[in-house]
N, C-alpha and C positions, 0 to 999 in steps of 0.2 A: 467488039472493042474498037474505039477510035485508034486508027494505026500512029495517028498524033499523039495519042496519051502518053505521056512518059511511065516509064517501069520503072517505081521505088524497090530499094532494097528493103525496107523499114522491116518487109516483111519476114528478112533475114535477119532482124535484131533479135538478139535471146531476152530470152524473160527476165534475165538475171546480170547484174553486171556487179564489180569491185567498186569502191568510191575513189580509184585512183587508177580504173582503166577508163578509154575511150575507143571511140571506134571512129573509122568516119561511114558516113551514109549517103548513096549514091543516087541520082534518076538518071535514066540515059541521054535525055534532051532535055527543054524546056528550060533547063537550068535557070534561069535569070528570072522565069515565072514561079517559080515554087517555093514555100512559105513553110518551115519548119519552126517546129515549137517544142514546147516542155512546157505541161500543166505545173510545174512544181519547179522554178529553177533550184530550190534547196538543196532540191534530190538530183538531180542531173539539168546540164544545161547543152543545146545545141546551136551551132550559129548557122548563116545562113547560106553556110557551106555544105550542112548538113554534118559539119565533126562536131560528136556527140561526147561529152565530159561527165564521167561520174563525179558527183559532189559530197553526198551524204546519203548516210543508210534512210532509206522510204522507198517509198513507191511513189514515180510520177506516168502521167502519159503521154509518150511520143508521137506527133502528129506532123502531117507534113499533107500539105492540100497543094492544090493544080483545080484552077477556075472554080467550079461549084463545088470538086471531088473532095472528100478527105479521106486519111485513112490513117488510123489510128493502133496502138498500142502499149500497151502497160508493159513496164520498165520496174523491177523493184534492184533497188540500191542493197547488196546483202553484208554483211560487216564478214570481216577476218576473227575478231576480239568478241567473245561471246561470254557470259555468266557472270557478267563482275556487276554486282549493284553500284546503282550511281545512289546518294543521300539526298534528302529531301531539301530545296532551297527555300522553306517557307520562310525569307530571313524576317525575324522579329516578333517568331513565336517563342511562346515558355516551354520552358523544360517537357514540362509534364504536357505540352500537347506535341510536343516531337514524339516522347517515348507512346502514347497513345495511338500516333502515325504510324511507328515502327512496329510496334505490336508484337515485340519478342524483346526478352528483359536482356537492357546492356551488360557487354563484360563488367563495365568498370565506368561506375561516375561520381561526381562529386557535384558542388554546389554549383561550378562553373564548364561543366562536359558530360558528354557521353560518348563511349565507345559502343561499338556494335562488333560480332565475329561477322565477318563479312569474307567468308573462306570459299576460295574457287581458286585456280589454278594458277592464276596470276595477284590475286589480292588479298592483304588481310583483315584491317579495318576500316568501318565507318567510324566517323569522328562527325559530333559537333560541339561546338564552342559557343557559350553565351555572356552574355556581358553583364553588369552588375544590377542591371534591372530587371535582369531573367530573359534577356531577349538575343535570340539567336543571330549571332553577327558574319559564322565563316562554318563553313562543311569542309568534309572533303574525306578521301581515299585514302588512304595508305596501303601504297600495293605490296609492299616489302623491301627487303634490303636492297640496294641501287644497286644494276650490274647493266652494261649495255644491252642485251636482252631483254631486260622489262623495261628499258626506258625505249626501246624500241617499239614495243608492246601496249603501252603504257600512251605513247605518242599516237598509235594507229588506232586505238580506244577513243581515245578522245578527237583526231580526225575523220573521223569516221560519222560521229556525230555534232560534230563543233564546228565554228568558223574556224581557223587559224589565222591570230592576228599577228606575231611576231615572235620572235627569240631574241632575247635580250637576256648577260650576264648567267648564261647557263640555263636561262630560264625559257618554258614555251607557254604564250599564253594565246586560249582559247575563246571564244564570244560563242555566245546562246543566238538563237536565228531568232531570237525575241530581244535581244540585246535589256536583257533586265540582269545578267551574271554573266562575268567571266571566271576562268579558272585558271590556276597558275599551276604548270607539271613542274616541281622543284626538289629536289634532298635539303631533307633535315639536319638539324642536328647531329638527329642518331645515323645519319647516313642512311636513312630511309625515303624511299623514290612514294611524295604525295602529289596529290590534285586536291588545291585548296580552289574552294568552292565561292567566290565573292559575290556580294552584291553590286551591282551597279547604284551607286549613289547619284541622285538627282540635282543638278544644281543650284 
């Protein structure tokens, strides 16, 4: 081994990280020569200090090269918030090809919805809404009655796999890493804690 070659820690990274820890990652010398990355900033991103950022549940790979060397490592992003179905955002299909997607007969619909039991520990229905042409305009969750714990919950669900773009008026809202949907985490009416599911409208 060149007594020059810098010793990465990379290879002290775990397999496994939160999407709101970091670590930072060290070489002994060469510093100003060494070139770290992330195949996937979605999933974690590192600068070129080598402090490493959970972003979003996936899996990317940690790499960090010195001259011709690389060395390499798989990194999976693993959620807190697990079992709660997200709804389909096919926005501007019919009824009848949602409930064909779903494949399990709603609690409750009418001309213009459908609910789904969408039962796990933190959630209770899927909902969609369509509009008077039969074309689906808004989704989204209902996790249940609003208490700071599910909105607690409820927030780390959706940071976990979302951008977060801002809070505004009580509200959190969410971007898709494909920027075609956002989601708005808000209380109802009935005092119940939803994620309404939007389409991104095109100019």
């Amino acid at each position: 081994m060149d007594p020059e070659e810098p010793i990465f820690d990379i290879r002290n990274l775990p397999n496994e990280m939160k999407y709101d820890e970091q670590i930072k990652l060290n070489a002994d010398h060469h510093k100003d020569q060494i070139l770290w990355a992330s195949s996937d900033p979605f999933v974690a991103i590192i600068d070129e200090n080598g402090f490493l950022k959970g972003q979003h549940i996936g899996t990317t790979t940690i790499s960090v090269s010195w001259k011709d060397k690389i060395i390499e490592k798989e990194l999976t992003i693993t959620p807190y918030v697990q079992g709660i179905q997200e709804p389909f955002v096919h926005f501007g299909k019919s009824i009848a090809r949602i409930k064909t997607l779903m494949k399990v007969k709603p609690v409750e619909e009418d001309f213009s919805a459908l609910y789904y039991a969408n039962l796990s520990e933190h959630s209770k229905y899927l909902y969609y809404w369509f509009n008077s042409r039969n074309q689906l305009f808004l989704s989204g969750i209902i996790f249940g009655d609003h208490d700071v714990k599910l909105s607690k919950i409820a927030h780390t669900f959706f940071a976990e796999r979302y951008h977060v773009m801002k809070e505004k008026n009580k509200r959190t809202y969410y971007l898709d890493s494909k920027r075609n949907y956002f989601i708005v985490l808000d209380i109802n009416s009935e005092k119940q804690l939803v994620g309404f599911y939007n389409p991104i409208k095109e100019e």
